[in-house]
C-alpha positions in Angstrom: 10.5 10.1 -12.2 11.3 10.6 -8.7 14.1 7.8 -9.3 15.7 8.9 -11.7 18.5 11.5 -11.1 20.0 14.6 -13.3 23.1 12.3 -14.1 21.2 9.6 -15.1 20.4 12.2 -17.9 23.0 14.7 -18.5 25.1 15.4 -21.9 28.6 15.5 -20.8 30.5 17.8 -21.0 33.3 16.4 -23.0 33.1 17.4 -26.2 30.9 20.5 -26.3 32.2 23.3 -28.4 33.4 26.6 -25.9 34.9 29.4 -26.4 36.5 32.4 -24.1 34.6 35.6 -23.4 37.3 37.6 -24.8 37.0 36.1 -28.5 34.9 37.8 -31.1 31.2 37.3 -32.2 33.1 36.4 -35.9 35.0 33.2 -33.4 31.7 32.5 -32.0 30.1 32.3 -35.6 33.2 29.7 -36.5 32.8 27.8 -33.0 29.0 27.2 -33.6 29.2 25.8 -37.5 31.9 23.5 -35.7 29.5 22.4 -33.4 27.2 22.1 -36.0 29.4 19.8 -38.1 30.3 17.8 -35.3 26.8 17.2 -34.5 25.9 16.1 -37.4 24.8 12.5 -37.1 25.6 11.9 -33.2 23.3 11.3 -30.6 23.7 14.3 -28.7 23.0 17.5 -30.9 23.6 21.5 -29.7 21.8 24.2 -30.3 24.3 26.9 -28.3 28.2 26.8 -27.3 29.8 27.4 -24.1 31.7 30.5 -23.1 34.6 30.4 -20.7 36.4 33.0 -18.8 40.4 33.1 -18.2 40.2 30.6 -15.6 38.2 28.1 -17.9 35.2 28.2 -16.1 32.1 28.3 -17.9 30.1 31.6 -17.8 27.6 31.6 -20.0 26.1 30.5 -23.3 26.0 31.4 -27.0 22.8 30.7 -29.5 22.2 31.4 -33.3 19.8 34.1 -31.4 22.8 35.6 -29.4 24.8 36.1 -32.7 22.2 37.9 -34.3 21.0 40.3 -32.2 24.9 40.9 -31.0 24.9 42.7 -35.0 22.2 45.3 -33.8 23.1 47.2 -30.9 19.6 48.8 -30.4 18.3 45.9 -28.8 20.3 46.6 -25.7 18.7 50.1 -25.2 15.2 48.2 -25.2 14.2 46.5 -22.0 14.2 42.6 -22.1 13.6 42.6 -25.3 14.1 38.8 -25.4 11.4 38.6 -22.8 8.8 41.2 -24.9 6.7 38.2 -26.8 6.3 36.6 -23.4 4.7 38.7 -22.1 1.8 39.0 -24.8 2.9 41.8 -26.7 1.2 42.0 -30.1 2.5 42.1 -33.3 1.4 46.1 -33.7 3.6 47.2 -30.6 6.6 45.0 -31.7 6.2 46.5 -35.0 6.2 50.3 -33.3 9.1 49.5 -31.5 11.0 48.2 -34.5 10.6 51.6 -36.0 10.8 53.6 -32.9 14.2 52.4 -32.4 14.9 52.1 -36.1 16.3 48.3 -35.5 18.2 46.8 -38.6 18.3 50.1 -40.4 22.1 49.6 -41.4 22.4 47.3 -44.7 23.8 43.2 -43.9 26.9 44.6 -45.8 28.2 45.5 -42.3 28.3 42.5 -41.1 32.6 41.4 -42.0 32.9 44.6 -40.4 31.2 44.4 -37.1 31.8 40.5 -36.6 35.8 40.7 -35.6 35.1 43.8 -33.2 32.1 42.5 -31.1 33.2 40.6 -28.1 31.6 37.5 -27.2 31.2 38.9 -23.6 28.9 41.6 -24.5 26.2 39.4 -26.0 26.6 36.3 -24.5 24.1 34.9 -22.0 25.1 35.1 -18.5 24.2 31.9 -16.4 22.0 32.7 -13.1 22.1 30.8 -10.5 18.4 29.3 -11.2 20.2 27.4 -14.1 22.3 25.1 -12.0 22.0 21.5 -10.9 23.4 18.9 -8.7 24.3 15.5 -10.7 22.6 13.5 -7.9 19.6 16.0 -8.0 16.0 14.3 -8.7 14.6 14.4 -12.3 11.7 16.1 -10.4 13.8 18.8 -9.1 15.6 19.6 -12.4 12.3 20.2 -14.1 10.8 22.0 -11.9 13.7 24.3 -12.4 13.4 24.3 -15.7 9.7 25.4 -15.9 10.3 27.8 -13.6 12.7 29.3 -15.3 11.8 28.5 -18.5 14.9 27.1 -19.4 16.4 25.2 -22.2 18.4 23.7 -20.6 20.9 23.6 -17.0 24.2 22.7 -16.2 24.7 20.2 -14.1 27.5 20.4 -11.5 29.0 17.8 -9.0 31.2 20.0 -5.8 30.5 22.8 -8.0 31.9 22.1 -11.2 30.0 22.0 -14.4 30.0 18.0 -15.6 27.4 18.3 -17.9 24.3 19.4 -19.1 20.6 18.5 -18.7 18.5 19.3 -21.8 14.7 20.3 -21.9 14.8 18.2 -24.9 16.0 14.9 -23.4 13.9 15.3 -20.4 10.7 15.7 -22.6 12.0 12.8 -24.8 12.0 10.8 -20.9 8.4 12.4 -20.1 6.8 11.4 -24.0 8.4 8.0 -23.3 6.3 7.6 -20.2 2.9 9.4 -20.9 3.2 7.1 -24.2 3.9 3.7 -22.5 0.3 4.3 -20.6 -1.7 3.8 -23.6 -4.4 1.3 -23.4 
């Protein structure tokens, strides 16, 4: 795989659904069923949107997960909570913890209420600098990065702008394709 370079298999840009970190977790909602529908039936499908500051710059990332755990606020007094499973936790001390912090106590009816007043910027998540590749990078470089990471997916740059994006998906799709072809 060593010949084969990120660019070789990078989504461009062009046509990804973003949005500004000023807008609202309800605009973020809209932007993602858009992405949806324009998915629908195309080669390339997306599972998050892009976030972009004032200078249109892409700063981070929205998922279906973001959204959701935007609409309960205790999550950000718990420590990496996205990380918890990870890490081995059982299903006893996630339960504790769901009642410790007395997560989702509030009734869904809130929901039309909270969506227009959360700003995308406070759940979003924030690139690092791990999630990053050059276009003319190895195939071999960009996953190690994303194991190491344990990535979804990075964004591939060329003199430092985002072009694209290189998705764990297409680059196991690339890895099947091979370890398949060696069948006897």
């Amino acid at each position: 795989m060593e010949n084969i370079t990120v660019k070789d298999m990078m989504v461009p840009l062009t046509g990804f659904v973003s949005i500004s970190e000023d807008d609202s977790l309800f605009d973020a909602v809209q932007a993602l069923e858009k992405a949806f529908d324009i998915d629908e039936g195309m080669k390339y499908q997306r599972k998050a949107i892009l976030v972009s500051d004032k200078d249109g710059k892409v700063v981070g990332k929205v998922s279906q997960l973001d959204i959701i755990r935007a609409l309960e606020p205790k999550y950000d007094q718990m420590d990496s909570s996205r990380a918890m499973s990870r890490f081995g936790f059982n299903t006893k001390f996630i339960g504790t913890m769901f009642e410790q912090f007395n997560l989702w106590s509030k009734p869904l009816d809130e929901i039309c209420r909270k969506a227009p007043l959360i700003k995308v910027k406070r759940f979003m998540y924030t690139l690092t600098e791990g999630e990053y590749v050059d276009q003319d990078a190895s195939l071999n470089e960009a996953v190690h990065k994303l194991i190491i990471g344990s990535h979804q997916s990075l964004l591939v740059t060329k003199e430092k702008e985002i072009i694209g994006i290189l998705r764990l998906k297409d680059v196991f799709k690339k890895v099947s394709s091979r370890i398949n072809a060696c069948k006897l």
